[in-house]
N, C-alpha and C positions, 0 to 999 in steps of 0.2 A: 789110478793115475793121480799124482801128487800135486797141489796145487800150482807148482812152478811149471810142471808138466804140461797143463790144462794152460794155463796162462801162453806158456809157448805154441803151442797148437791151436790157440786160438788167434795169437798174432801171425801164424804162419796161414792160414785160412784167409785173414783181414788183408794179404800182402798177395795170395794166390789172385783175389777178389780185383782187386786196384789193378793187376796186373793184366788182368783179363778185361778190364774196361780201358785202359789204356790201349789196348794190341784192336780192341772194338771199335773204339772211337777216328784209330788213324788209319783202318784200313778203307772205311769207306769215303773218308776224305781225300785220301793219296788219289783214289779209282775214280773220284765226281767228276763226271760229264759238265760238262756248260749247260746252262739250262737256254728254252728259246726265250726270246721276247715275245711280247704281244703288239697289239694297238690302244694304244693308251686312250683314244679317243671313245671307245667302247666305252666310258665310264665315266659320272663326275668324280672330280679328285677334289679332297675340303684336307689341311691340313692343322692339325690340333696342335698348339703351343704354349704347353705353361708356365709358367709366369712367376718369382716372387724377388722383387728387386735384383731386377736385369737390365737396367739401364745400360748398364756397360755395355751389354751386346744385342740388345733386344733391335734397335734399329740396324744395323748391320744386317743380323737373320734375316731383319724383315724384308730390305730390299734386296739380298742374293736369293730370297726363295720366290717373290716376283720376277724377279728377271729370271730365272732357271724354269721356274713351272707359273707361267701366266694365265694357264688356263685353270690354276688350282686356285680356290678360296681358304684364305688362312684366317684360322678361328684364336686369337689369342687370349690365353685365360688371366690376368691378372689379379692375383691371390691376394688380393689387399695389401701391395707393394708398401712399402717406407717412401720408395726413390722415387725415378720418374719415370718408371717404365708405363703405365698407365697412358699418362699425360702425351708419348712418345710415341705409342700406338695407335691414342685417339686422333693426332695429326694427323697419321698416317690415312684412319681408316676414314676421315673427314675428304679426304683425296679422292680417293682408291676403293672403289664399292667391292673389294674382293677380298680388304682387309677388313674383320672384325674386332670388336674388340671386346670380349666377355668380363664384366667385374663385378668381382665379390666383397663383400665388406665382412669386416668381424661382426659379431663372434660366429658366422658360419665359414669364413674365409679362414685360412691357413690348416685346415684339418686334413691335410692328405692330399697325395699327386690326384688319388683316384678321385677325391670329391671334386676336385678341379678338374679332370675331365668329365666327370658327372655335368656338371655344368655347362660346359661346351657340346657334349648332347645333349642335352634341352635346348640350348639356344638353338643348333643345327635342325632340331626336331620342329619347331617353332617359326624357323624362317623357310622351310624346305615348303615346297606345292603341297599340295592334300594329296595327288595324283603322282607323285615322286616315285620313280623303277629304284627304290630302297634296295634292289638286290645288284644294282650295277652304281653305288655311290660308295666310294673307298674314302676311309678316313683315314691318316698318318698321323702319327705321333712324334712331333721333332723336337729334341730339347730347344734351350732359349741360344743355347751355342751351337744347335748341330748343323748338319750342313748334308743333304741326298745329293747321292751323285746322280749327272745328269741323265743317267738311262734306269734310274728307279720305278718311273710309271709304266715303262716299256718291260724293265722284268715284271712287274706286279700285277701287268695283264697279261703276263706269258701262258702259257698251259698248266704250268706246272703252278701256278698260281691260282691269282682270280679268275683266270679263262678255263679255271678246272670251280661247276659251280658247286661243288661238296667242302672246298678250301673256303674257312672264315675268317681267316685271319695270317697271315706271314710276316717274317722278321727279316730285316737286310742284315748283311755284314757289316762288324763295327768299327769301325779305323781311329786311330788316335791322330787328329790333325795338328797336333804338336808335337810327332815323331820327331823330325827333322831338325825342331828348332834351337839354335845355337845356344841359348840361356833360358830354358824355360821356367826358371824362375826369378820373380821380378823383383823388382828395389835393388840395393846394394850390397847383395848377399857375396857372401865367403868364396872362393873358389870351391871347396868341400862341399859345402850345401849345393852350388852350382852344379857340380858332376852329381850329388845325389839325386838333385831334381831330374838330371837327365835320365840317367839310370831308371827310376821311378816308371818317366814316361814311356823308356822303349819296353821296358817289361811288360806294361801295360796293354804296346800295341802287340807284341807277342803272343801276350792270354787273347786276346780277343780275335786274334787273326788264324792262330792256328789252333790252341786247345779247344778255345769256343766255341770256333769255328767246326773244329772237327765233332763238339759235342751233337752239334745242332745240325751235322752231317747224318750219324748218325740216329736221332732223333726223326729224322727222312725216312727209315726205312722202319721206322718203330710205329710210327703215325704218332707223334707227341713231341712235336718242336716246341720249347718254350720262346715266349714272346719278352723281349724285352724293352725297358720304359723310354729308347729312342730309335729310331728306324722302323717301329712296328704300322703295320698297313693291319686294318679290319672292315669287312663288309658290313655297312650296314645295316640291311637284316640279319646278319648274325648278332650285334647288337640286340636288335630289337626284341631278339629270341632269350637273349639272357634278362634283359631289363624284365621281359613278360614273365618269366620263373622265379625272378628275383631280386626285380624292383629296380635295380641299377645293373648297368654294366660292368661299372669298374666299383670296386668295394675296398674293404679297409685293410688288408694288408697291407706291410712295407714296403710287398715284393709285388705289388700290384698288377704290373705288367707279365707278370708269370699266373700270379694268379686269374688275369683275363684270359689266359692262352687256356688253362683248364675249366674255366666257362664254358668256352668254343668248344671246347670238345664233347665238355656234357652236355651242351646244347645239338649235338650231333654233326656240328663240321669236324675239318681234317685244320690244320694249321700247318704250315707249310714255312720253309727257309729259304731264301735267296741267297746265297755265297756271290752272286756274278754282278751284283752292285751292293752298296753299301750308305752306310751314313757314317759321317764324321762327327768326333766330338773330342773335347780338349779330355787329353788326359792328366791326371792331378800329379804336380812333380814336388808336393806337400806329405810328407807321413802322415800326420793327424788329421790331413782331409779324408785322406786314403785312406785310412783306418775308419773316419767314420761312413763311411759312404761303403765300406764292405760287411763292417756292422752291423747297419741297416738290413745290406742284401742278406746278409746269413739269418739276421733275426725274422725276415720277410719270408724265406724258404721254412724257418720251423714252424711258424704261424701256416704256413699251405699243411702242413700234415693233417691241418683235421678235414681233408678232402678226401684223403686216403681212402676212407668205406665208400664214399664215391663213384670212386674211382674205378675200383674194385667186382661195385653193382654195376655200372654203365654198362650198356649193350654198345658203347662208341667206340671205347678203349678197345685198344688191339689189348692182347697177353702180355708182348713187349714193349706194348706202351705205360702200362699199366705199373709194370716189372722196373720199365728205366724211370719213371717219372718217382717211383717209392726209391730206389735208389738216390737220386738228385736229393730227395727232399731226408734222406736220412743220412746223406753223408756227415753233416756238422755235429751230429748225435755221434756216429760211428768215430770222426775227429777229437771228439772229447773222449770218449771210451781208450782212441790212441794214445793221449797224452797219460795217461798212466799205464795202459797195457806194455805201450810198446817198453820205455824205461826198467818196468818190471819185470820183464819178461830178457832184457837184456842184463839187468845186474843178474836174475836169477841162473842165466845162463853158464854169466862169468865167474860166478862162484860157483856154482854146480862143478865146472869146468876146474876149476882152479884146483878143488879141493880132489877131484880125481887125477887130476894131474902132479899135484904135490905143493905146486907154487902158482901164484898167478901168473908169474914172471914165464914157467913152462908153460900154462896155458896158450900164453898169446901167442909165444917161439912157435907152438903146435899148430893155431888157428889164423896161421898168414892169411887161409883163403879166405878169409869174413871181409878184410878189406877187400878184395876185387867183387864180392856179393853184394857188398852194402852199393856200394857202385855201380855195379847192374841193376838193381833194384831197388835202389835209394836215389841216387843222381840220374843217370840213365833217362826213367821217364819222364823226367821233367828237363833235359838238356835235349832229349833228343828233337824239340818241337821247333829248336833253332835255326839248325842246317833247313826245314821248312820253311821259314821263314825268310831266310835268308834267299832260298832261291823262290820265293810269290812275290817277296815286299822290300828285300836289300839286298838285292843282286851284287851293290858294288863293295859289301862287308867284307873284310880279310877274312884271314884263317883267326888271328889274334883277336879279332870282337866276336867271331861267331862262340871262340873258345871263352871269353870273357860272359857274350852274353849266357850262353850256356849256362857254367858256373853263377854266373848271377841270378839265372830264373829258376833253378831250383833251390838257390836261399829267396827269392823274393815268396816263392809260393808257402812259403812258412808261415809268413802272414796270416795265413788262413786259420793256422792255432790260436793267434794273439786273438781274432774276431770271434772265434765260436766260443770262446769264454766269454766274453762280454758280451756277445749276443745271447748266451745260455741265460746269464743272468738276467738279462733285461729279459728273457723271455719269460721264465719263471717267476720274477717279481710283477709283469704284468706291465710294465715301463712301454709304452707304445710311443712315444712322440716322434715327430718326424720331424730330423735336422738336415735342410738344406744345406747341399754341397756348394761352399762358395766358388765361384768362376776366377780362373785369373788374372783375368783386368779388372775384376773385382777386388783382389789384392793389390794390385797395381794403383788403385784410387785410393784404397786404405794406406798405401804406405807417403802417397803423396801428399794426405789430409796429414798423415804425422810428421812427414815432413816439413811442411807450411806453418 
């Protein structure tokens, strides 16, 4: 077999592969039952918030998650802020004995989401009784923007949750709370940038509502939900089970919150997903935020590989959990192997092709049907997650935006080549720093300081 030969049958393998975790991912989504509620009363609820110049939104959170969950203590982590978010919180917690307010200074502050929850467990560990039922105290993870919906703690004591006690840890659904909104991006931008920001954001809520969604479907029946860094719920003594094998809970990956979920499992719980409530969070209607905040995620997932042997050895790991979780963490590898396979394997086609054909020009006359393929199996799985969408989350979408978003989420998902380069790189040269995603009324001050 000739090397263009091998080259094609290796992209045709890499294309059977995708195709068959696609057809996996949405059949268990399409068929998910409702899950039950529980009694949210069965357990204290402490919510974890970190913190690094959030001013803009930080009091907002802080009163719609007292009024929504009053019987929850919210633990705010303050990363050695510029602003005032600090100052904002101390008010609060001066009030309010339910509000905390955890603060780090440099140079141990700004090193990572996870050291800054590291810190809000000790503080928790510190203020809790000596005598504390650690196996019925749930922590939550809320960004400084996000927002639970109000039957969170009701799914999170369900059965299929914390009311199951082998479960350490579950993740909500994630919603973009700026789906809807008429300009979501601020200052005195262009019409063009306007519609791009919009676009940006429904794509957003797309991935998250149904691919994601259906990953961590999915992932339900494999026993290996990953946990992600807003909406996540953790018991803890499972906690306490990871801190005792390895000193802290949360560690230095980028990808933090995924990397805790694989904790939990080698520490021998189950982690579990919630589809039937969710958390909200702004989605970025900015390109170069976007890109760095998916960056991150990709550089976050090839740092998890060296769990792998882990994984592997665990007596906790299902086969398939084992199988899907090596998968997730080697796509961005397999992604870069694409961006020259697939190219090379298409020009070697087209001239393979051409040259027994006589002309290129015959060739293509010959090979009509490659367009209707590449569209079944180029367009196809990433359009088909719309009409989904459409009938969970915009019922009242035409035929022309369903067609529109369609066509736009399978260019948006491209994106994902622009990141694994750059995350390759940074992973290889050893580049770890971690860059805060700005919020957008945190552009909304910036543009108003330039305007003044």
């Amino acid at each position: 077999m000739s090397a263009s030969e091998s080259s094609q049958a290796f992209a045709f393998v890499l294309l059977v592969i995708f195709l068959a975790y696609v057809l996996l991912i949405l059949v268990p989504f399409l068929r998910r039952p409702r899950d039950p509620e529980g009694d949210p009363s069965l357990f204290a609820w402490h919510i974890f918030v970190p913190c690094r110049d959030e001013e803009a939104v930080i009091g907002q959170t802080l009163d719609r998650m007292r009024f929504d969950f009053p019987e929850a203590h919210v633990w705010v982590i303050d990363d050695d802020s510029d602003d005032r978010t600090g100052p904002i919180v101390q008010e609060r917690a001066d009030d309010d004995p339910h509000v905390h307010l955890v603060q780090r200074r440099r140079p141990d502050a700004r090193t990572g989401k996870g050291a800054a929850l590291n810190a809000a467990y000790r503080a928790l560990d510190a203020w809790l009784p000596e005598r504390a039922d650690r196996d019925h105290i749930v922590i939550a993870v809320v960004d400084a923007d996000g927002r639970l919906a109000p039957n969170a703690f009701r799914q999170a004591a369900g059965a299929h949750a914390f009311g199951d006690r082998i479960v350490g840890a579950v993740q909500s659904a994630v919603w973009m709370s700026n789906r809807d909104d008429p300009a979501p991006v601020p200052g005195d931008a262009s019409r063009l940038r306007q519609a791009w920001g919009r676009y940006l954001v429904r794509m957003q809520d797309i991935e998250f509502r149904t691919t994601i969604a259906a990953m961590q479907s999915l992932r339900r029946h494999t026993f290996s939900v990953g946990l992600g860094g807003n909406g996540q719920f953790s018991r803890l003594s499972a906690l306490d089970a990871i801190a005792h094998t390895s000193g802290e809970p949360w560690h230095g990956s980028l990808l933090e919150d995924y990397e805790l979920g694989i904790h939990v499992m080698l520490a021998g719980y189950r982690t579990a997903y919630m589809h039937d409530t969710y958390v909200e969070q702004e989605a970025l209607p900015s390109t170069r935020r976007l890109l760095t905040q998916r960056v991150r995620w990709c550089q976050g997932g090839m740092q998890c590989t060296r769990y792998l042997p882990r994984i592997f050895e665990s007596p906790y790991f299902t086969n398939a959990g084992a199988l899907e979780a090596t998968y997730f963490m080697l796509v961005p590898f397999v992604q870069l192997l694409g961006l020259v396979l697939w190219p090379t394997a298409f020009v070697a086609m087209a001239a393979q092709g051409a040259i027994n054909a006589g002309s290129l020009a015959t060739f293509l006359a010959q090979s009509w049907w490659l367009l209707p393929l590449v569209v079944l199996t180029g367009i196809v799985p990433f359009a088909i997650w719309v009409p989904i969408y459409r009938r969970q989350a915009a019922p009242r979408a035409g035929l022309r935006e369903v067609v529109v978003w369609g066509l736009g989420y399978w260019l948006y998902m491209y994106q994902n080549y622009v990141c694994v380069v750059r995350a390759f790189a940074r992973f290889v040269s050893g580049r770890e720093g971690w860059a805060k995603t700005r919020r957008n009324a945190e552009n909304d001050v910036r543009l108003l300081a330039k305007e003044s």
